[in-house]
C-alpha distance (Angstrom), angle and dihedral (degrees) to the residues before:
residue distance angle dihedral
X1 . . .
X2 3.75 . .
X3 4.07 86.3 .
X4 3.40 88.1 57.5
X5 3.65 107.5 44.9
X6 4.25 78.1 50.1
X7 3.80 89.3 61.4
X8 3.37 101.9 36.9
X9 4.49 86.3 57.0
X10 3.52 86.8 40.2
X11 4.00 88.5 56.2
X12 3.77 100.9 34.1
X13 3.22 105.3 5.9
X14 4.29 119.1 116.8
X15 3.93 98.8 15.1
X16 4.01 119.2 140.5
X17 3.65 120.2 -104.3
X18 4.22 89.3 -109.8
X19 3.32 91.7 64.0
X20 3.88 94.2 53.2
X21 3.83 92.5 52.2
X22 3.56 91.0 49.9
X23 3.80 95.6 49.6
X24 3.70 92.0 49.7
X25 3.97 85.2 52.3
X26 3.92 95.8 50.1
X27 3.84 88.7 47.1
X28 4.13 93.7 48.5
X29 4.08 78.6 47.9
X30 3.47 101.4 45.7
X31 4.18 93.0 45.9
X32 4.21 86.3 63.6
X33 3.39 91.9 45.4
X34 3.59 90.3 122.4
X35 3.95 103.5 136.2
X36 3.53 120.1 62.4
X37 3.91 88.7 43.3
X38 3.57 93.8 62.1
X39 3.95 100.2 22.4
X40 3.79 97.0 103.0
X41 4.06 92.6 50.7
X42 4.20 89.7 45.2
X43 3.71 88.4 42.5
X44 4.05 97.1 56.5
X45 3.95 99.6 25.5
X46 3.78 102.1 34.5
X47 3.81 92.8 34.8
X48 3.21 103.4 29.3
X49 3.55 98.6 -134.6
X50 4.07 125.3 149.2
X51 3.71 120.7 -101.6
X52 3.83 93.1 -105.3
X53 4.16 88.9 51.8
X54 3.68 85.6 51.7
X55 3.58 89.7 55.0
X56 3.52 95.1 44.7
X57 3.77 94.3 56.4
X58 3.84 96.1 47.7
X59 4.28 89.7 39.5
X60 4.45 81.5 56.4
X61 4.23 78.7 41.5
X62 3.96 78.7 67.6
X63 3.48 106.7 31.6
X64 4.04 82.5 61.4
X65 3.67 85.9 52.8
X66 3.75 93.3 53.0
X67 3.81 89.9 55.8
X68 3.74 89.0 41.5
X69 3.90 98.9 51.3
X70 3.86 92.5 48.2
X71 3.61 93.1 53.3
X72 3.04 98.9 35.2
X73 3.99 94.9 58.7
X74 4.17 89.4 49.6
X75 3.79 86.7 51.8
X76 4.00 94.6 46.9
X77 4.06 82.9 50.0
X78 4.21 90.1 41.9
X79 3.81 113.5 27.1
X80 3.84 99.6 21.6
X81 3.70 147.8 -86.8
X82 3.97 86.3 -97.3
X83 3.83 104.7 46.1
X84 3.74 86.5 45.8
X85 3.69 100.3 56.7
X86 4.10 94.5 41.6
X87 3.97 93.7 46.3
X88 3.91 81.8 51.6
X89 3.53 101.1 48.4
X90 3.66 99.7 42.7
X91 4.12 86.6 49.8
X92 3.49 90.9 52.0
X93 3.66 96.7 48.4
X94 3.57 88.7 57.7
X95 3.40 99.6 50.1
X96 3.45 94.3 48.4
X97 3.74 92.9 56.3
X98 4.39 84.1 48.3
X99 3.93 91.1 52.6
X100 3.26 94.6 48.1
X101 4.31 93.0 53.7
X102 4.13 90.1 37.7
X103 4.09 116.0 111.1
X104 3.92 112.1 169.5
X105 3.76 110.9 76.4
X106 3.99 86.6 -120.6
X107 3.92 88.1 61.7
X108 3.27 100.6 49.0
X109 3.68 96.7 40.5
X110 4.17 91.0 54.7
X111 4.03 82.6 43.6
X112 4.03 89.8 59.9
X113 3.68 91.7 46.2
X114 3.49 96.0 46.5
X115 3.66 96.4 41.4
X116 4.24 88.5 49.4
X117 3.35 88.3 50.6
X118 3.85 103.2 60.2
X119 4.08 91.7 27.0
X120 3.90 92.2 63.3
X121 3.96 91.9 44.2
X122 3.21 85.8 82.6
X123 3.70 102.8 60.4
X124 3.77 103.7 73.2
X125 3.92 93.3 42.6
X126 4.08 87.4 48.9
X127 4.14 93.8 40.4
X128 3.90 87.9 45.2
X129 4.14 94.6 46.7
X130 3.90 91.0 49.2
X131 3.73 89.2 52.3
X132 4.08 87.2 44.8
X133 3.93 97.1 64.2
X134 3.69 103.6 18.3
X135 4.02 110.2 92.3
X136 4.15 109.5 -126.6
X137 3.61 89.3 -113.1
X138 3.50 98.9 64.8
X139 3.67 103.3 30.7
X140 4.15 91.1 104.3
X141 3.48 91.3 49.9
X142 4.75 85.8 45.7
X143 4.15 86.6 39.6
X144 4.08 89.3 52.0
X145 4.25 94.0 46.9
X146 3.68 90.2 46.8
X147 3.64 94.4 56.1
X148 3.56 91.3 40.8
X149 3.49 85.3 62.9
X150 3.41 96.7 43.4
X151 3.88 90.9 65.2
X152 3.62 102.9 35.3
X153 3.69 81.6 54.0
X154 4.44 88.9 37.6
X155 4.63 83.1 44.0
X156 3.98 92.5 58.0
X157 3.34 99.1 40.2
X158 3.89 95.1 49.8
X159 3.87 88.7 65.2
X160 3.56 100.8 34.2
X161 3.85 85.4 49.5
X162 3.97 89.2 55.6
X163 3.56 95.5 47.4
X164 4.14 92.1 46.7
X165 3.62 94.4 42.3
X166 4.35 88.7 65.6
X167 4.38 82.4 42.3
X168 4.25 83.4 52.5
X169 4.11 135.6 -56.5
X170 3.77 86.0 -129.6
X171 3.77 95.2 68.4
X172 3.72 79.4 59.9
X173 3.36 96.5 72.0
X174 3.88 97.9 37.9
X175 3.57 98.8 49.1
X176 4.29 86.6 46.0
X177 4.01 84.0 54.8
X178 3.95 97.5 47.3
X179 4.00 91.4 51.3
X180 3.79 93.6 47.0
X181 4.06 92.9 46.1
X182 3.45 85.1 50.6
X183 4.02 88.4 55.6
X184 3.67 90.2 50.7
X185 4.00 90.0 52.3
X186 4.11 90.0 48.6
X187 3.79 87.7 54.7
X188 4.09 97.4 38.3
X189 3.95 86.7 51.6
X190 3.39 105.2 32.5
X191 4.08 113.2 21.5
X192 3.89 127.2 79.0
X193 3.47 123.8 -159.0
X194 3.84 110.7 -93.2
X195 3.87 103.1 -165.3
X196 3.67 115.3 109.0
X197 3.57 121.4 -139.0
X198 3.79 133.2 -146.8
X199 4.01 110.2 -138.2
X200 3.76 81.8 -151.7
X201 3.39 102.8 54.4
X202 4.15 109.9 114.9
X203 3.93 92.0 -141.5
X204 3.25 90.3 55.9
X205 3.76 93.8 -102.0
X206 3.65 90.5 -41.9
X207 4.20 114.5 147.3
X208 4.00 106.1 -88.6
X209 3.89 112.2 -83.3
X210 3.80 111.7 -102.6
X211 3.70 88.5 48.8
X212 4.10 86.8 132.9
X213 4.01 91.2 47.9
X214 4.15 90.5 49.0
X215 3.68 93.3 58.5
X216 3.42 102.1 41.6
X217 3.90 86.3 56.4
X218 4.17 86.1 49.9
X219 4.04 92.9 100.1
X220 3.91 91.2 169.6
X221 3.92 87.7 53.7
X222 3.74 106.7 40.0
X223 4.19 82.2 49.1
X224 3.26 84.3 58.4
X225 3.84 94.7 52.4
X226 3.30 94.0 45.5
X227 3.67 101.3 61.8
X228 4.07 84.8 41.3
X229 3.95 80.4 60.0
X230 3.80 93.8 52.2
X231 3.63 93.8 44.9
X232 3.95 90.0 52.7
X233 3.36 90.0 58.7
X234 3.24 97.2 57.9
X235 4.16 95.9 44.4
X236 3.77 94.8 49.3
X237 3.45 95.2 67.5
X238 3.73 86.5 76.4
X239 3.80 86.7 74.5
X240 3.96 102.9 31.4
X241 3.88 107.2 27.8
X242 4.24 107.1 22.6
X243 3.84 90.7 53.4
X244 4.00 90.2 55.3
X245 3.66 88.7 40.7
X246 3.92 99.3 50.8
X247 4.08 89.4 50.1
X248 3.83 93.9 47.4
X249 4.10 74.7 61.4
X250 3.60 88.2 56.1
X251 3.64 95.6 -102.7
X252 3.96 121.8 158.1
X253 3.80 116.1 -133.4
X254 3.34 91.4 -120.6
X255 3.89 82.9 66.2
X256 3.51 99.5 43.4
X257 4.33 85.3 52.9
X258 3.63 86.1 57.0
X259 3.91 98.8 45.8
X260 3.97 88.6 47.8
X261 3.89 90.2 49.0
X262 3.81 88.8 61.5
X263 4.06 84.3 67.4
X264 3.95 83.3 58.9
X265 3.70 103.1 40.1
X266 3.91 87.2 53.0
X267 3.50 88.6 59.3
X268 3.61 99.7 40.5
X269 3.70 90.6 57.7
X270 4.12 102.0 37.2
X271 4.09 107.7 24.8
X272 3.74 91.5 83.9
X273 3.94 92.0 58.4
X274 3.85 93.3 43.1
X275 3.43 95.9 84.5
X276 3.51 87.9 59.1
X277 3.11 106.6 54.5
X278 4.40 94.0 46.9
X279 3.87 93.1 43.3
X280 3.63 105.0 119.2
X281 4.14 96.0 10.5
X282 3.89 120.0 109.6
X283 3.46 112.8 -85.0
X284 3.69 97.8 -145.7
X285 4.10 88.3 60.1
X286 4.03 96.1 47.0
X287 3.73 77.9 53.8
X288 3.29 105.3 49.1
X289 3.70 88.2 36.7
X290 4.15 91.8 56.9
X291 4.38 90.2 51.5
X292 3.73 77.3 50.8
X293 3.22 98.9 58.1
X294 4.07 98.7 30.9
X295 3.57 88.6 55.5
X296 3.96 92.5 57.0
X297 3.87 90.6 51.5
X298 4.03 98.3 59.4
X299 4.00 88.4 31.9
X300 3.96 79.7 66.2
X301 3.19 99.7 54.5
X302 3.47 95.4 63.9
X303 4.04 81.8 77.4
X304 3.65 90.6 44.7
X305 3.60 123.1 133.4
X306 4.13 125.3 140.1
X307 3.85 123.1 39.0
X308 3.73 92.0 -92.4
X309 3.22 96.8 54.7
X310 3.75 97.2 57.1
X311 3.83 89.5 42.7
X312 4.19 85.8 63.1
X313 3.69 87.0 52.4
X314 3.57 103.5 51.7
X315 4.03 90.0 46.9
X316 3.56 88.3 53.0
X317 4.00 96.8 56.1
X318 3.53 86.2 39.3
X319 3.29 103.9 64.7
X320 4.21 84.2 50.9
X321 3.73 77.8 58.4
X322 3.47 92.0 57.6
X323 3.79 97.0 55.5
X324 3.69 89.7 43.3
X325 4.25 109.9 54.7
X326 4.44 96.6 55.9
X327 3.84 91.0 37.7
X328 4.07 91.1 45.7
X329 4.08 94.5 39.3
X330 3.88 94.6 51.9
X331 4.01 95.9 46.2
X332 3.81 82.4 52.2
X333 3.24 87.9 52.4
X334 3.98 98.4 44.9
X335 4.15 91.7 40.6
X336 4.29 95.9 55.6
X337 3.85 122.3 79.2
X338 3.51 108.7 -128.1
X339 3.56 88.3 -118.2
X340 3.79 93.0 56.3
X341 3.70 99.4 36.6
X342 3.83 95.1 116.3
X343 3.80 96.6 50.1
X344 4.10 88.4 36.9
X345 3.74 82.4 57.8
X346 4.09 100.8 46.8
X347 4.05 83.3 46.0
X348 3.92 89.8 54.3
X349 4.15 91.1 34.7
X350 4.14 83.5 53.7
X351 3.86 88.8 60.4
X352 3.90 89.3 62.8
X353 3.86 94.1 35.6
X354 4.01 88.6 50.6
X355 3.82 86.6 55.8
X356 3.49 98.4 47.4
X357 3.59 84.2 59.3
X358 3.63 92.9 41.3
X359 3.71 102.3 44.7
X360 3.75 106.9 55.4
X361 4.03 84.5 44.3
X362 3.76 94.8 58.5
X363 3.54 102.2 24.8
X364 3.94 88.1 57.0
X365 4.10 86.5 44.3
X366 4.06 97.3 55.0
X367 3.89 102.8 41.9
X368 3.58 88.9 48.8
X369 4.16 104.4 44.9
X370 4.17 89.3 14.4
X371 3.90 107.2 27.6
X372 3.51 139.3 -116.5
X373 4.01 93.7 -84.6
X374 3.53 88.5 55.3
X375 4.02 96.2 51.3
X376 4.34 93.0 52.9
X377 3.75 90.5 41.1
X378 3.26 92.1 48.8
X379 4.33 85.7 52.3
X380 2.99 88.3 61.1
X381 3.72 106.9 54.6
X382 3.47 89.3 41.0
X383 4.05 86.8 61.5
X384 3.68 87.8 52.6
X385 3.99 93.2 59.0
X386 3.70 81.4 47.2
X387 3.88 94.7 57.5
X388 3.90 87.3 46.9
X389 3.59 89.5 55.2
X390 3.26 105.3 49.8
X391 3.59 91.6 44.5
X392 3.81 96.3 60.0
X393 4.04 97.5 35.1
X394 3.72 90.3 44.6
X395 3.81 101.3 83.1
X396 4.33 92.6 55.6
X397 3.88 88.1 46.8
X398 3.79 84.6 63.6
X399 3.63 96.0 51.7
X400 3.60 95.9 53.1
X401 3.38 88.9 44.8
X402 3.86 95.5 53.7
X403 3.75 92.3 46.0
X404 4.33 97.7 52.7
X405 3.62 81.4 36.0
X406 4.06 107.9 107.4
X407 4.27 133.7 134.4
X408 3.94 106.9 -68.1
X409 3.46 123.7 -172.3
X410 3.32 119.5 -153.5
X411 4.15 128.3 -112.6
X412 4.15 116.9 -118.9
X413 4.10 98.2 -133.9
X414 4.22 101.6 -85.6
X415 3.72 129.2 -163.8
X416 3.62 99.7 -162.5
X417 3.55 136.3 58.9
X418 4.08 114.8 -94.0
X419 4.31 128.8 162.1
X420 3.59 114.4 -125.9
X421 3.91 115.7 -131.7
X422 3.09 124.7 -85.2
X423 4.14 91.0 -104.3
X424 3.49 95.2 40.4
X425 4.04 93.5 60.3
X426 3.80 87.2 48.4
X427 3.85 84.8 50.3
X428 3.63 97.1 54.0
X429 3.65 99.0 57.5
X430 3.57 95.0 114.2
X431 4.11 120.1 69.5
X432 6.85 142.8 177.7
X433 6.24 148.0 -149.5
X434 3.26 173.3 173.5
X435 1.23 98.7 -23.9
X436 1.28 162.3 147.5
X437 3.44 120.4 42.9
X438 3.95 143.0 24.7
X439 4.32 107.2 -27.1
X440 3.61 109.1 -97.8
């Protein structure tokens, strides 16, 4: 018992109040997260649209989320952490509720953009205000509990979603609006804003001008984006392609929310000791390691072909999953000048919203002209290149790291205005998603 109570303070043990009240909100979130999971099976059997419409509609679902996550990070660093993430929520709730009434392919194609758009504003206000009151030292331990309540949140609402969607798609949509209104109302009540402000500033504590020109001169960090990107591309297709793939097999959807719910009942039961096991272990191996491993899971479903067999798969790619999120969110984290963190965030955030565009589009493209074997092999080579990459880029992440790393203290949620000293700005000039996982 007394081992248990140890792990149990040494996993949750120490963190600020913030953070608790926004965990809570990102698990209420995450259990209504009915829509995206079941989008490309409403889209083609409730709509009747073809597999490449479907992918169209969830590829502008992304291109929304591009457009959200880059203004959405100048706003965190502008307007607010606070402001940001309630605009966003109440938009999204909204245009959930308007997706879920639209017909005509038009309508709901302008509802998915619309409804990425403000959904993924959120991201770089809520990565950036996680990083604002959680201490450097314990941000692995924050980054792990988050996700772990991302998918207990993503694992119950991947079988409830199965069982509603034969009830009605439509009370998708309105049960994904109530949980993510009731976000926004955790935050409005019980979240301050966390960004300090320098009285001095000129801008009016606005992030420097020439934000946009400093990180596309970041190499080390836009390297690091890039092979994010890649990777996303590959994951997604557990939401756009694998869906389409398991009913071809004659799969129900009720099945395919069970399969998928394996991905979050892994998590649910094994994030928490991850951190654990890679504390101390290069980072740049655990990554390559989990695009190793990802890329193995979607290779195999390629030979895919009864519900069990697909539930092997996605356990496998999870468990690359697993490595990926803490090591990913604290080299975010490490890589962003504190006063850039918001806009280092939407830049990072755009990776993922550039492949939820991109994945749908070219998944849909190669199974139909190149075949489904071809799209999971192809997975997995791509996770090879990743594990190459990360590998040779790895070593000059580090360095950066090490030289904006420096003792940060982290900011009790304020409402007014106040200059941090002189030390304390020097301090903070280190900054982790998502993530991360599938947009929401």
């Amino acid at each position: 018992m007394r081992t248990v109570r140890s792990w149990f303070r040494d996993t949750a043990g120490g963190l600020p109040r913030t953070f608790w009240y926004l965990w809570t909100g990102t698990l209420i979130n995450r259990l209504g997260s009915f829509v995206l999971v079941f989008l490309a099976i409403y889209l083609t059997q409730a709509r009747g649209f073809s597999a490449a419409q479907a992918g169209l509609v969830i590829g502008l679902w992304g291109v929304g989320g591009a457009v959200g996550t880059t203004v959405g990070g100048t706003l965190t660093d502008r307007w607010g952490r606070r402001p940001t993430l309630l605009t966003a929520h109440l938009g999204a709730a909204t245009m959930m509720v308007a997706l879920g009434l639209a017909r005509p392919l038009w309508a709901v194609a302008l509802g998915a953009l619309l409804l990425g758009t403000f959904a993924e504003a959120a991201r770089p206000a809520f990565g950036a205000m996680m990083i604002d009151v959680v201490p450097a030292k314990d941000r692995l331990r924050a980054f792990s509990l988050n996700y772990w309540a991302i998918n207990l949140g993503f694992a119950c609402a991947a079988v409830l979603a199965g069982l509603a969607a034969e009830a009605g798609y439509l009370l998708l949509f309105l049960v994904d609006a109530v949980t993510t209104l009731v976000t926004a109302l955790i935050i409005f009540f019980r979240v301050g804003e966390t960004r300090t402000v320098a009285v001095t500033a000129p801008t009016g504590g606005a992030a420097p001008r020439g934000a946009l020109r400093t990180i596309a001169a970041d190499r080390v960090f836009l390297v690091f984006v890039t092979l994010n990107l890649f990777g996303a591309v590959v994951f997604l297709q557990h939401i756009s392609m694998l869906p389409i793939a398991m009913s071809d097999a004659g799969l129900s959807p009720a099945t395919y929310g069970s399969v998928i719910a394996l991905n979050g009942v892994l998590i649910v039961f094994g994030q928490l000791f991850v951190p654990r096991l890679i504390r101390g272990r290069s980072r740049s191996h655990v990554l390559a390691l989990a695009a190793v491993v990802m890329g193995v899971g979607f290779g195999l479903t390629a030979f895919a072909d009864a519900a069990w067999f697909f539930g092997i798969t996605v356990l496998i790619w999870t468990l690359g999953e697993m490595l990926n999120s803490p090591s990913n969110a604290t080299l975010i984290a490490e890589l962003s000048p504190a006063e850039l963190r918001g806009r280092y965030q939407g830049v990072f955030s755009l990776s993922w919203q550039l492949a939820g565009a991109a994945a749908p589009i070219l998944g849909g493209l190669v199974r139909e002209r190149a075949g489904d074997s071809t799209l999971w092999l192809g997975c997995a080579a791509i996770g090879l290149v990743i594990a190459v990459g990360h590998l040779i880029s790895g070593p000059a992440r580090e360095r950066r790291a090490t030289q904006l790393r420096a003792p940060a203290t982290p900011v009790e949620p304020v409402t007014a205005r106040r200059a941090p000293a002189p030390e304390a700005a020097e301090a903070a000039a280190i900054a982790p998603a998502e993530p991360v996982r599938a947009p929401s």
